[in-house]
Structures are given as structure tokens and as C-alpha cells.
CHARMM internal coordinates of N, CA and C (Angstrom, degrees):
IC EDIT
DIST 1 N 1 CA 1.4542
DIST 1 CA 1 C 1.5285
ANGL 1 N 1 CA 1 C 108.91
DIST 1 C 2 N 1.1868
ANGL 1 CA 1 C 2 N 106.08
DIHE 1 N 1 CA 1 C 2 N 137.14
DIST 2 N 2 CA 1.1807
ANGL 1 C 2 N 2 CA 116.17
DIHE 1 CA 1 C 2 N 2 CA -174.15
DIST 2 CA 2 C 1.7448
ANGL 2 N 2 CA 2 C 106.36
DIHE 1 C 2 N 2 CA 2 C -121.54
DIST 2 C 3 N 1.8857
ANGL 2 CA 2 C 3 N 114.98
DIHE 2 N 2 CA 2 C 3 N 136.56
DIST 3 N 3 CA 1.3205
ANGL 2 C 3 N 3 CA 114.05
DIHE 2 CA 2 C 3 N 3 CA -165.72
DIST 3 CA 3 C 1.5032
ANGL 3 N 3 CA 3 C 92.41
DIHE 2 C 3 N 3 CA 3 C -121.96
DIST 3 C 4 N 1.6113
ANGL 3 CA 3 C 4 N 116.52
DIHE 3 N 3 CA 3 C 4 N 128.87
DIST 4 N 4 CA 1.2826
ANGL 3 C 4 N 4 CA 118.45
DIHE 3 CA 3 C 4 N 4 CA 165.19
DIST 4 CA 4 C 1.6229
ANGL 4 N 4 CA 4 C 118.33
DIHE 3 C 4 N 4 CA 4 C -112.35
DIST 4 C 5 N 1.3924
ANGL 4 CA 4 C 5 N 126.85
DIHE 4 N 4 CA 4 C 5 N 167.93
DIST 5 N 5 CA 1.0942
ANGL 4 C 5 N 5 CA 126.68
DIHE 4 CA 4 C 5 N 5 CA 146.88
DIST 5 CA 5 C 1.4164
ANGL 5 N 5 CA 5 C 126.74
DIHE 4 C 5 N 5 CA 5 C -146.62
DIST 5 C 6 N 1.3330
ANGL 5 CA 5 C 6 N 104.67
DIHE 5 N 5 CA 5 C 6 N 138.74
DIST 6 N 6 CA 1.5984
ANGL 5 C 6 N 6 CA 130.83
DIHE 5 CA 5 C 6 N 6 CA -154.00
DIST 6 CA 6 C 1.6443
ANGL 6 N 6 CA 6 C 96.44
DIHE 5 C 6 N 6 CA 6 C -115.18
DIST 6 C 7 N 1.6664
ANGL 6 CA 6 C 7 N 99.56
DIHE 6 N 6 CA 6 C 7 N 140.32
DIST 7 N 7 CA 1.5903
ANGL 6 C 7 N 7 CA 124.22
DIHE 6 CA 6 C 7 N 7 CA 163.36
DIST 7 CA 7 C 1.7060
ANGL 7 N 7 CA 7 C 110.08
DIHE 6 C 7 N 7 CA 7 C -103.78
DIST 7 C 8 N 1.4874
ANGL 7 CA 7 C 8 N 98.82
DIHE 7 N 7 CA 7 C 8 N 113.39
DIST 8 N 8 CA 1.5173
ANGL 7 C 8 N 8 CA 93.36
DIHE 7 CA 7 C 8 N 8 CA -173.06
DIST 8 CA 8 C 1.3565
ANGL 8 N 8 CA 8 C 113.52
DIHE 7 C 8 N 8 CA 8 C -107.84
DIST 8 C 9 N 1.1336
ANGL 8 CA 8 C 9 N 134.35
DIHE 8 N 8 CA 8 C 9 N 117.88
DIST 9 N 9 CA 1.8499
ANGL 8 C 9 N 9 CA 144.89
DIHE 8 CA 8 C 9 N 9 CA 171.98
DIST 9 CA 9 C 1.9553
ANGL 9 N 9 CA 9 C 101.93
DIHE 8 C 9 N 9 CA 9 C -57.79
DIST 9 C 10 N 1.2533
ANGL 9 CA 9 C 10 N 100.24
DIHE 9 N 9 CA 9 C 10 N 126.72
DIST 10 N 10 CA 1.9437
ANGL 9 C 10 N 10 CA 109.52
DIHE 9 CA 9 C 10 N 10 CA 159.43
DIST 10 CA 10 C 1.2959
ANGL 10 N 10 CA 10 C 99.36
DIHE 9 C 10 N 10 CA 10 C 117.90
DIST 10 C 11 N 1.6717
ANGL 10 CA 10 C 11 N 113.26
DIHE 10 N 10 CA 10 C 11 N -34.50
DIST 11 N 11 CA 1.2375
ANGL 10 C 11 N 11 CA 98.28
DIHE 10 CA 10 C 11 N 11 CA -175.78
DIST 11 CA 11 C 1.4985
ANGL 11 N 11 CA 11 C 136.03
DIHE 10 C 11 N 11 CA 11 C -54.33
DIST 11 C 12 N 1.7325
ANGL 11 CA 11 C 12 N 121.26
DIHE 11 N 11 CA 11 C 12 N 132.22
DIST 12 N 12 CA 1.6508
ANGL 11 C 12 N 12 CA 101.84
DIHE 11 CA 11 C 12 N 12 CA 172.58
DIST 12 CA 12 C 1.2596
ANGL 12 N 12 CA 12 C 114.93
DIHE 11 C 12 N 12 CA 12 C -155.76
DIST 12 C 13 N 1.6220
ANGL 12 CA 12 C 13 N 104.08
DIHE 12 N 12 CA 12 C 13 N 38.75
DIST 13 N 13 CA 1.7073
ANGL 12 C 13 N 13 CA 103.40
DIHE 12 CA 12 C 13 N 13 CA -173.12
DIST 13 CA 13 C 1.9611
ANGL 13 N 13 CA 13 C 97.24
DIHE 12 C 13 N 13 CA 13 C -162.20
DIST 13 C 14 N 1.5585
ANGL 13 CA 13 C 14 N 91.42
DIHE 13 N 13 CA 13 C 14 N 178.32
DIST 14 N 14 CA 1.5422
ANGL 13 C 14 N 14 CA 61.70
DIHE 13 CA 13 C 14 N 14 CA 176.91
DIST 14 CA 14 C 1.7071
ANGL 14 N 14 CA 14 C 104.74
DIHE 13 C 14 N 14 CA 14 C -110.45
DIST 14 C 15 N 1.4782
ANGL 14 CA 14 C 15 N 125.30
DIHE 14 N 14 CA 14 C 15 N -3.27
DIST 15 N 15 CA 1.4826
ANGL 14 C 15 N 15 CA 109.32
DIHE 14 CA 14 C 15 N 15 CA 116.70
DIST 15 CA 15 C 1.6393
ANGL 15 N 15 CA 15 C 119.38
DIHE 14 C 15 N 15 CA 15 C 25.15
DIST 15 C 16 N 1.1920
ANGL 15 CA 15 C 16 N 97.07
DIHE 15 N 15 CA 15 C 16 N -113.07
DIST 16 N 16 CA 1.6484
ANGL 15 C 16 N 16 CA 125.79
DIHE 15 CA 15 C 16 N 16 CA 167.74
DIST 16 CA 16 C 1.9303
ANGL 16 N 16 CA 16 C 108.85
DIHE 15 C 16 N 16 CA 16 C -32.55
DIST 16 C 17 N 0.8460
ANGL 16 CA 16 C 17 N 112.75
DIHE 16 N 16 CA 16 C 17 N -40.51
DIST 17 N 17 CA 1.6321
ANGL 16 C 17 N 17 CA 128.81
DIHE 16 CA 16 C 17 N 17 CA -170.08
DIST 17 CA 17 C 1.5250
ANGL 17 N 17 CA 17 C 101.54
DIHE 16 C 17 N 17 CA 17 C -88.59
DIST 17 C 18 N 1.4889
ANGL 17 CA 17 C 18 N 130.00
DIHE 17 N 17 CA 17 C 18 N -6.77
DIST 18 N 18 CA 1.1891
ANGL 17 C 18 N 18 CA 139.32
DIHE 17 CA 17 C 18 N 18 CA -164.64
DIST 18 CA 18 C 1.5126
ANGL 18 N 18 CA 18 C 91.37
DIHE 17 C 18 N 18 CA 18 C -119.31
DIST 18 C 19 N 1.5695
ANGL 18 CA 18 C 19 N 120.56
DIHE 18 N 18 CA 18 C 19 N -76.26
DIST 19 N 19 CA 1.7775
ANGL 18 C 19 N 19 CA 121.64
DIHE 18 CA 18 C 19 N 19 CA 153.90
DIST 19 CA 19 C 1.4002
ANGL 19 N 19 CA 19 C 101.74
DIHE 18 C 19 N 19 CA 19 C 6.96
DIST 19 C 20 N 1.1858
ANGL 19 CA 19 C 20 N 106.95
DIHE 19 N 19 CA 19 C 20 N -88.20
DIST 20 N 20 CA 1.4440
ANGL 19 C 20 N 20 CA 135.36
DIHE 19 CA 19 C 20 N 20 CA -161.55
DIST 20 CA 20 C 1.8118
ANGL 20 N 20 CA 20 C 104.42
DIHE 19 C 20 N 20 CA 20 C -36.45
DIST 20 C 21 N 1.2042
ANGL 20 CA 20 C 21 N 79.77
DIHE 20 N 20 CA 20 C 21 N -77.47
DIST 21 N 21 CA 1.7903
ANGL 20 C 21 N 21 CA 107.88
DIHE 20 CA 20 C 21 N 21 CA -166.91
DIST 21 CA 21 C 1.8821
ANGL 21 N 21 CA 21 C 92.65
DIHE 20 C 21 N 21 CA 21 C -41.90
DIST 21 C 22 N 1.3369
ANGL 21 CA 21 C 22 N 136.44
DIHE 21 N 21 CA 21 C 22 N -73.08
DIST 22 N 22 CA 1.4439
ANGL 21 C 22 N 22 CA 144.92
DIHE 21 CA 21 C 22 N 22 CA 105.48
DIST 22 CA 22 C 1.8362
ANGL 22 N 22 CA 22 C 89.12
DIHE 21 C 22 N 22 CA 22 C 58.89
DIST 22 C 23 N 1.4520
ANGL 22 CA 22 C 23 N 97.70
DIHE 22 N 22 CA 22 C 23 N -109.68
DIST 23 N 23 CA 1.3547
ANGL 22 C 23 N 23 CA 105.30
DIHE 22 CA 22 C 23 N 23 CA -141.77
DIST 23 CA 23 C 2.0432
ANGL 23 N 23 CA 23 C 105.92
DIHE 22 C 23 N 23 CA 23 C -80.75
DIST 23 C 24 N 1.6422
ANGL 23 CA 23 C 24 N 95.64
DIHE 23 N 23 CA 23 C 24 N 15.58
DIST 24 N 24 CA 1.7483
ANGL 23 C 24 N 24 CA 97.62
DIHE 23 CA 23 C 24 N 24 CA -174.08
DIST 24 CA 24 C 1.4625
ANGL 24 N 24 CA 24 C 91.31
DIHE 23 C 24 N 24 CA 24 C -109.35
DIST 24 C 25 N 1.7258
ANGL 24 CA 24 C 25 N 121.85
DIHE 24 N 24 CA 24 C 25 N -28.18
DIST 25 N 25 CA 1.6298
ANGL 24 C 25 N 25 CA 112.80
DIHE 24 CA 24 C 25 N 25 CA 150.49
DIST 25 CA 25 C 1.2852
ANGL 25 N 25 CA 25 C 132.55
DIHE 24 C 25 N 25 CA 25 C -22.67
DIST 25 C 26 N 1.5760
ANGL 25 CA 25 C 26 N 94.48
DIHE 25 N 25 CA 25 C 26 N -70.19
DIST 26 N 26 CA 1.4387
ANGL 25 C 26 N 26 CA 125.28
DIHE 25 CA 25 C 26 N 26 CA 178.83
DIST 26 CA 26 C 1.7431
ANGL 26 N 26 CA 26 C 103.64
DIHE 25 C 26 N 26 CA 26 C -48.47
DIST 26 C 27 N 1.0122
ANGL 26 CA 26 C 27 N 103.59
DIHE 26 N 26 CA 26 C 27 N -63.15
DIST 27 N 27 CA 1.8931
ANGL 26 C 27 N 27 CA 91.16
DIHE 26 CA 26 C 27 N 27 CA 169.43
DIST 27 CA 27 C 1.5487
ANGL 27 N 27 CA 27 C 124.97
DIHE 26 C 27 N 27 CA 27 C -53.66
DIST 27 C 28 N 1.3579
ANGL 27 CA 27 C 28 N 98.03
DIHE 27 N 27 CA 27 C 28 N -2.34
DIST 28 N 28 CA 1.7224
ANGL 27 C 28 N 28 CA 88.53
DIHE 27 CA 27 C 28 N 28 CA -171.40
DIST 28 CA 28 C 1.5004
ANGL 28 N 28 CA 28 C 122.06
DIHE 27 C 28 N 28 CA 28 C 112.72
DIST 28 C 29 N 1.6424
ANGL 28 CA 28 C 29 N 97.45
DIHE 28 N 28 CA 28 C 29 N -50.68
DIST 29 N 29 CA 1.8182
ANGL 28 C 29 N 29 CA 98.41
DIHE 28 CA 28 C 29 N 29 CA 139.11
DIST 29 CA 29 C 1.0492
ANGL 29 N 29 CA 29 C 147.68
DIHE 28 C 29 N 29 CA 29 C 28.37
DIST 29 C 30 N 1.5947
ANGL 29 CA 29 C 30 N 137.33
DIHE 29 N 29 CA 29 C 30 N 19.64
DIST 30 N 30 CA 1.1431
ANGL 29 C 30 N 30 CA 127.44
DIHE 29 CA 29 C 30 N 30 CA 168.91
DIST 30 CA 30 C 1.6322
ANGL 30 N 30 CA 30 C 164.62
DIHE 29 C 30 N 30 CA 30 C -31.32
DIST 30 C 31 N 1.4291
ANGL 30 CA 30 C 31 N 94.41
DIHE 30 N 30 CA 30 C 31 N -58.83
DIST 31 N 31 CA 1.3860
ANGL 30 C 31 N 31 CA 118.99
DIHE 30 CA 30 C 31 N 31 CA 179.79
DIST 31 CA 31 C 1.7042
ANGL 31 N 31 CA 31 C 103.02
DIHE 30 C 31 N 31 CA 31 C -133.54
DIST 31 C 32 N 1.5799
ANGL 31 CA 31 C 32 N 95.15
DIHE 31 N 31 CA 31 C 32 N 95.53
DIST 32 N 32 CA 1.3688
ANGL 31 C 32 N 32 CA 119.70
DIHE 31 CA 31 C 32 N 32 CA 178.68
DIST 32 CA 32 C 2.1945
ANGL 32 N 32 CA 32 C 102.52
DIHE 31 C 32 N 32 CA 32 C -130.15
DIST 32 C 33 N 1.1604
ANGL 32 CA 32 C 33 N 104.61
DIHE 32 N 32 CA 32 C 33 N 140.52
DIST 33 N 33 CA 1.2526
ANGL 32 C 33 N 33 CA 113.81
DIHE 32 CA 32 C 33 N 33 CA 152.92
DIST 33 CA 33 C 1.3264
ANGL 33 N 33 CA 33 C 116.53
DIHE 32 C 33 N 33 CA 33 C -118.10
DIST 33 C 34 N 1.6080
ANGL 33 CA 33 C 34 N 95.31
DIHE 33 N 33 CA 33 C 34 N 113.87
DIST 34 N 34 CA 1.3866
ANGL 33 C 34 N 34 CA 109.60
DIHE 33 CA 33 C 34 N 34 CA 167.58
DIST 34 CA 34 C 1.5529
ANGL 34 N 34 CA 34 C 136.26
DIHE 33 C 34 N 34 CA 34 C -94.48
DIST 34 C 35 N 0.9011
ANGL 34 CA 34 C 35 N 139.56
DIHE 34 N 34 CA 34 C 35 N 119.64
DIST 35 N 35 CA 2.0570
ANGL 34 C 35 N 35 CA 144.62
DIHE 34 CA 34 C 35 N 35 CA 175.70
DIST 35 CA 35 C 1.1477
ANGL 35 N 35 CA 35 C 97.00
DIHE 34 C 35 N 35 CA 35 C -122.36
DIST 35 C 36 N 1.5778
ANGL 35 CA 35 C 36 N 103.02
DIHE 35 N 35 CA 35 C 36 N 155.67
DIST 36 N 36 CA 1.0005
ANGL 35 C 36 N 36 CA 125.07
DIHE 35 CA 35 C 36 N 36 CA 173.80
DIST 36 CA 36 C 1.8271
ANGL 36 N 36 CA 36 C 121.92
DIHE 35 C 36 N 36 CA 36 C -67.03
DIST 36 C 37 N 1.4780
ANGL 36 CA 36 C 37 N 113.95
DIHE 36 N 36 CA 36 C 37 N 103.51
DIST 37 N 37 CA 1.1863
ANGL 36 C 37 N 37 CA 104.03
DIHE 36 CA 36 C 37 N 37 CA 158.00
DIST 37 CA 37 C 2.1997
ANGL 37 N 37 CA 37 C 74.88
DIHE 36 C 37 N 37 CA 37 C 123.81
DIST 37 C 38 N 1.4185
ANGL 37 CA 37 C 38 N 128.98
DIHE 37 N 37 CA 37 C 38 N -9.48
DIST 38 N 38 CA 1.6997
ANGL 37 C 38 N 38 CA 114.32
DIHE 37 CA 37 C 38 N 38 CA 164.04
DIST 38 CA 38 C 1.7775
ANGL 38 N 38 CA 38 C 99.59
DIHE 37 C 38 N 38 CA 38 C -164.03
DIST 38 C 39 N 0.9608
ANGL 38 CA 38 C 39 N 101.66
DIHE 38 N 38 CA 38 C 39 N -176.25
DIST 39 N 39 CA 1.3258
ANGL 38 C 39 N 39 CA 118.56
DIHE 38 CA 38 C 39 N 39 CA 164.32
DIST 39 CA 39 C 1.3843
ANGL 39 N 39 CA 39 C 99.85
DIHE 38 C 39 N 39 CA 39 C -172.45
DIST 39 C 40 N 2.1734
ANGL 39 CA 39 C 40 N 86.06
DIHE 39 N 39 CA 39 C 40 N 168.03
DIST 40 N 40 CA 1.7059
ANGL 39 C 40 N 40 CA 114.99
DIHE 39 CA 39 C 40 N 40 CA -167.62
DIST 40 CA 40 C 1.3786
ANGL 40 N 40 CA 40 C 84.00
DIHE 39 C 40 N 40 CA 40 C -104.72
DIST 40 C 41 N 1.4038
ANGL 40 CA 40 C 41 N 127.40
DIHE 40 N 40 CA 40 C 41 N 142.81
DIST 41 N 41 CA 1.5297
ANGL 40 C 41 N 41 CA 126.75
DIHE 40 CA 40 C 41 N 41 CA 152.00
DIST 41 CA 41 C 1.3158
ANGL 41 N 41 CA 41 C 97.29
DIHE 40 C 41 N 41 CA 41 C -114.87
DIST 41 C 42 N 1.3796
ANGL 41 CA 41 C 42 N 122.34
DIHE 41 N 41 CA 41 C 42 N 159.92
DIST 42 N 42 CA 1.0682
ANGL 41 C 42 N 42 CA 134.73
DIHE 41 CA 41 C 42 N 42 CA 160.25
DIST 42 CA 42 C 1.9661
ANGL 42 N 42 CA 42 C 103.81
DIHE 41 C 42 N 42 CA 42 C -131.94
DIST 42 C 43 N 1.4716
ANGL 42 CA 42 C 43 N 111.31
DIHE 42 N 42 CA 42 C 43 N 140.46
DIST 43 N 43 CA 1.1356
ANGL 42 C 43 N 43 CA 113.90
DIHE 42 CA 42 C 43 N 43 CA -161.02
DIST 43 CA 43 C 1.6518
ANGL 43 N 43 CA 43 C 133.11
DIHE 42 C 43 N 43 CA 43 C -178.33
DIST 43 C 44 N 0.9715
ANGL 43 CA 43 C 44 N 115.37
DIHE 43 N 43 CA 43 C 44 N 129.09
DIST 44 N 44 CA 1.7648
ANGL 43 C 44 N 44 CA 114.75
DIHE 43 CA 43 C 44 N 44 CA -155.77
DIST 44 CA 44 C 1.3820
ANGL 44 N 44 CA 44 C 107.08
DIHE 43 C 44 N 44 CA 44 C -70.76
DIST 44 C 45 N 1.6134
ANGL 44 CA 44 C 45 N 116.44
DIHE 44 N 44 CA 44 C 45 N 106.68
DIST 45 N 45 CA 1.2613
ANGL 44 C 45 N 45 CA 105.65
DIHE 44 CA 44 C 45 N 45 CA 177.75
DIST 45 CA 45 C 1.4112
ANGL 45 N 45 CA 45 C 135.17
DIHE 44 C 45 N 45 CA 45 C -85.25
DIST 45 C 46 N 1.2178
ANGL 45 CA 45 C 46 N 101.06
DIHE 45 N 45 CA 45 C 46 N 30.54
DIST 46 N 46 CA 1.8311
ANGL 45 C 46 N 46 CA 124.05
DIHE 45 CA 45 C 46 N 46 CA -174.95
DIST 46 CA 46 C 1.5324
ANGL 46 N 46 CA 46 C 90.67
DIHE 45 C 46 N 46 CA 46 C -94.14
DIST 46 C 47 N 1.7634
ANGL 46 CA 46 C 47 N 121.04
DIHE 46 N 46 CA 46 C 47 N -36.55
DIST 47 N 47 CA 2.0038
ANGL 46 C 47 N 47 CA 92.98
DIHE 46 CA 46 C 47 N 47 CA -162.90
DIST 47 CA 47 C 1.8053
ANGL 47 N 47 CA 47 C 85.72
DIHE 46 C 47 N 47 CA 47 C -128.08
DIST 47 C 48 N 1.3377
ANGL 47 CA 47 C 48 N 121.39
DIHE 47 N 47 CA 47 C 48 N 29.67
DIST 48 N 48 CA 1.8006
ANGL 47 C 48 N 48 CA 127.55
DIHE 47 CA 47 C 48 N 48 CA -178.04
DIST 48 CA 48 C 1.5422
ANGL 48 N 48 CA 48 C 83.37
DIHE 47 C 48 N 48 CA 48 C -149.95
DIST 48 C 49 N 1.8298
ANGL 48 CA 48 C 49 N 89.26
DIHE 48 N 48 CA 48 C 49 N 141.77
DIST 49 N 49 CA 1.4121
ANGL 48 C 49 N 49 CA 92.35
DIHE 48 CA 48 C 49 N 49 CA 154.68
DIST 49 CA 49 C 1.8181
ANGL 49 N 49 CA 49 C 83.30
DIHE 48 C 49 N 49 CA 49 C -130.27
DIST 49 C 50 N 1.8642
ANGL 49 CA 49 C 50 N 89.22
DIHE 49 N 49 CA 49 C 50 N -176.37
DIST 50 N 50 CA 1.6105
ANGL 49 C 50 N 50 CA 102.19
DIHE 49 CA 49 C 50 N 50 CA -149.73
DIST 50 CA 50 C 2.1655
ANGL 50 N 50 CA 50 C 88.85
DIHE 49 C 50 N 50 CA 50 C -77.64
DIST 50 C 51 N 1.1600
ANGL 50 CA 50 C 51 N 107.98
DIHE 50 N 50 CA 50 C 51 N -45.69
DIST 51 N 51 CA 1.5937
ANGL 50 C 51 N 51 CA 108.58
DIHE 50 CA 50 C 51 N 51 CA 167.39
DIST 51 CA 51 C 1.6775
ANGL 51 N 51 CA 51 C 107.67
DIHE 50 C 51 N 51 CA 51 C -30.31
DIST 51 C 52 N 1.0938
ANGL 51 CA 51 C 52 N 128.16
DIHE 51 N 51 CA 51 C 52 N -38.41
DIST 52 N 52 CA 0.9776
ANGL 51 C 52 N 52 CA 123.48
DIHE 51 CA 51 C 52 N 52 CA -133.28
DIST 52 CA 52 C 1.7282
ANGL 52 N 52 CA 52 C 104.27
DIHE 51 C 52 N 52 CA 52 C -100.71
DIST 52 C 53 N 1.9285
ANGL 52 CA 52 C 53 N 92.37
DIHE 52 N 52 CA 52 C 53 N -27.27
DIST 53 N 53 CA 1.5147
ANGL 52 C 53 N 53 CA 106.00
DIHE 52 CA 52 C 53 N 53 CA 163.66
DIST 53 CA 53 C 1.5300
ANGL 53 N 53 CA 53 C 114.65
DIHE 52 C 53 N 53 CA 53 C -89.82
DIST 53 C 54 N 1.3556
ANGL 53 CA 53 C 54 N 124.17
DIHE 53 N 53 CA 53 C 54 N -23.19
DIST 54 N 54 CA 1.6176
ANGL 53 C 54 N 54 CA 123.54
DIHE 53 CA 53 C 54 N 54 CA 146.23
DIST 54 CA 54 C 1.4985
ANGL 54 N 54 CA 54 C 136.05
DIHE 53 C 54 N 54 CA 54 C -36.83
DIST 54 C 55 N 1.1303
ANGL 54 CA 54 C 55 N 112.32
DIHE 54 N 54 CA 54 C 55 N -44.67
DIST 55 N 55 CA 1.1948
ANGL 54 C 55 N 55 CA 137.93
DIHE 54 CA 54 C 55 N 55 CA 171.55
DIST 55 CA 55 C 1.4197
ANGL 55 N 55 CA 55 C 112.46
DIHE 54 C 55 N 55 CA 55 C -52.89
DIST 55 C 56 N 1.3345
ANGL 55 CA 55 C 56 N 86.54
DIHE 55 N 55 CA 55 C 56 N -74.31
DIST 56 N 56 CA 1.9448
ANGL 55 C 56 N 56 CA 115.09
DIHE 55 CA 55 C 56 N 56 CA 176.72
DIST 56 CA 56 C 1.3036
ANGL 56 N 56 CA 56 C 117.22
DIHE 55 C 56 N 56 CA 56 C -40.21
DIST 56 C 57 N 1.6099
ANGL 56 CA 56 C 57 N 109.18
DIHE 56 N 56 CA 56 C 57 N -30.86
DIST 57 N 57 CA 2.1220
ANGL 56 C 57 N 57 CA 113.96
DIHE 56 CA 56 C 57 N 57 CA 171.72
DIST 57 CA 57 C 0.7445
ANGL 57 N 57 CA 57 C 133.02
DIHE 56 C 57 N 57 CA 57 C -62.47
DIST 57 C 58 N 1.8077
ANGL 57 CA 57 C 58 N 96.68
DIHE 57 N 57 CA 57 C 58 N -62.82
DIST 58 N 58 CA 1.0850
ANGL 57 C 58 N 58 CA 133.62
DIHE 57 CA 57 C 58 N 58 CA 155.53
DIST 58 CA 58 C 1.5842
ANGL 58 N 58 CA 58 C 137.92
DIHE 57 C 58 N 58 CA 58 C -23.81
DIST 58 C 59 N 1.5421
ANGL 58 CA 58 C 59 N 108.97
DIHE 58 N 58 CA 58 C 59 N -55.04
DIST 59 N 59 CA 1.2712
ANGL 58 C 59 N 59 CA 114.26
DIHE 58 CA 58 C 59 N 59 CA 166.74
DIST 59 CA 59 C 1.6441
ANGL 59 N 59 CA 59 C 120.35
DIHE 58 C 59 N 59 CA 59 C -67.59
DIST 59 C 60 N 1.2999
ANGL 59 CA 59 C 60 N 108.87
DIHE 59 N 59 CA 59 C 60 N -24.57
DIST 60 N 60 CA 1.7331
ANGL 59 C 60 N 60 CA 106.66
DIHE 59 CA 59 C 60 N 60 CA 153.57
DIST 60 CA 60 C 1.5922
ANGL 60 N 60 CA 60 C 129.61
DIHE 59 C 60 N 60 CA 60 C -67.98
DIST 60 C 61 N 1.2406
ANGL 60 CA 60 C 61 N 120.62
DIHE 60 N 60 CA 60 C 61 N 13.48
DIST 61 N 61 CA 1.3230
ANGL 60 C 61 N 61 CA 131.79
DIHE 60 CA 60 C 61 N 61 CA 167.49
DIST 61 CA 61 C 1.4455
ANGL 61 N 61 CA 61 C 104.52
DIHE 60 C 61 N 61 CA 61 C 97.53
DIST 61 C 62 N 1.4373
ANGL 61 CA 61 C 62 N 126.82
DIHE 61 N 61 CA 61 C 62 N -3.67
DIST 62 N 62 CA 1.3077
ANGL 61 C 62 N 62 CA 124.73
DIHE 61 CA 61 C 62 N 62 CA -179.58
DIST 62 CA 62 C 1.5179
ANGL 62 N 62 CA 62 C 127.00
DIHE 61 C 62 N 62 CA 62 C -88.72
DIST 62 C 63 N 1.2044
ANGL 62 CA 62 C 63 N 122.52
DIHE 62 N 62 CA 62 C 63 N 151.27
DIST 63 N 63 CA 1.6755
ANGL 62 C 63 N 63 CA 125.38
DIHE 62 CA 62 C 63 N 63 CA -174.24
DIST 63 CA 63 C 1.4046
ANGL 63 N 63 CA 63 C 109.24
DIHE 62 C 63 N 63 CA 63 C -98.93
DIST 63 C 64 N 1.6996
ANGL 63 CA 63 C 64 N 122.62
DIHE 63 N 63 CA 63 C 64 N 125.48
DIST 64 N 64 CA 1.1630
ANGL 63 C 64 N 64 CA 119.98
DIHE 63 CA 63 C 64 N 64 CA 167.96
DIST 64 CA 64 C 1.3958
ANGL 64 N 64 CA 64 C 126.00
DIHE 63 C 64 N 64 CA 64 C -88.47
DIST 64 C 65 N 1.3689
ANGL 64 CA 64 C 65 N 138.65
DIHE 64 N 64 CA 64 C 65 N 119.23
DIST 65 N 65 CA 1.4014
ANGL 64 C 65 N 65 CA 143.45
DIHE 64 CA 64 C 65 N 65 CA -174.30
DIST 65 CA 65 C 1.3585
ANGL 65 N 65 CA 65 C 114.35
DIHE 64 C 65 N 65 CA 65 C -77.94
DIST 65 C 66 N 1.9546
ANGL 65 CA 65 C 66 N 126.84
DIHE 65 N 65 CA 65 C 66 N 115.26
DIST 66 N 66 CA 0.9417
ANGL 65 C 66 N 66 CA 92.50
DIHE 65 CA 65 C 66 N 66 CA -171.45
DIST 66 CA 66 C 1.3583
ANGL 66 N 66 CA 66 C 106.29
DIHE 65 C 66 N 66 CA 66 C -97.41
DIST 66 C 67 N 1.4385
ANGL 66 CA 66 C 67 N 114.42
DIHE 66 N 66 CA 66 C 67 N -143.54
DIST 67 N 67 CA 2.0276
ANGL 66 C 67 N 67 CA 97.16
DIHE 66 CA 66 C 67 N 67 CA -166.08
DIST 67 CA 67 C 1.1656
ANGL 67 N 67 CA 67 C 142.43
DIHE 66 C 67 N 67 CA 67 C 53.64
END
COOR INIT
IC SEED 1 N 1 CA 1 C
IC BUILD
């Protein structure tokens, strides 16, 4: 298991914090903490790659920060 954490741009409701939470399900996604403005994923990087949770934000209208 692999644990990341991401700074996310757009967010400002919890709306957005629901989005989020949402489309890292959809990957399979379990045990994520999401807030407004990052989240922690935690996640098996044998059947996810990290693109793959980039993608996944992203396509909800949100910007991922990297660094």
C-alpha cells in the first residue's frame, strides 16, 4: 500500500469534498481523507497507478498541485 498526499486547486464547499471523495471510490478507493483544498489517499499500487488518481480529480473540474 502505498499513501499519498495531494494539494487540490477549485475546491470550496463540501460539494467539492464529496466530488472528490466520489471519483477516488470509483477507482476502487477506499480509505481516503478528503478537505477542502488536499487529500490523503491510501492505495494499492499494484492495480492504481498515481496518473490514474490525477486524472480521476481532475476530470471533476479540479487542479492538482504538484509539490
Amino acid at each position: 500500500m502505498k499513501t499519498t498526499e495531494l494539494k487540490i486547486d477549485g475546491m470550496s464547499c463540501n460539494h467539492c469534498v464529496m466530488a472528490v471523495k466520489s471519483a477516488l471510490m470509483n477507482l476502487g478507493i477506499t480509505n481516503s481523507e478528503v478537505e477542502i483544498g488536499k487529500v490523503k489517499i491510501e492505495y494499492d499500487e499494484s492495480s492504481i497507478e498515481e496518473s490514474q488518481i490525477l486524472s480521476a480529480i481532475e476530470e471533476e473540474g479540479y487542479r492538482v498541485i504538484q509539490g
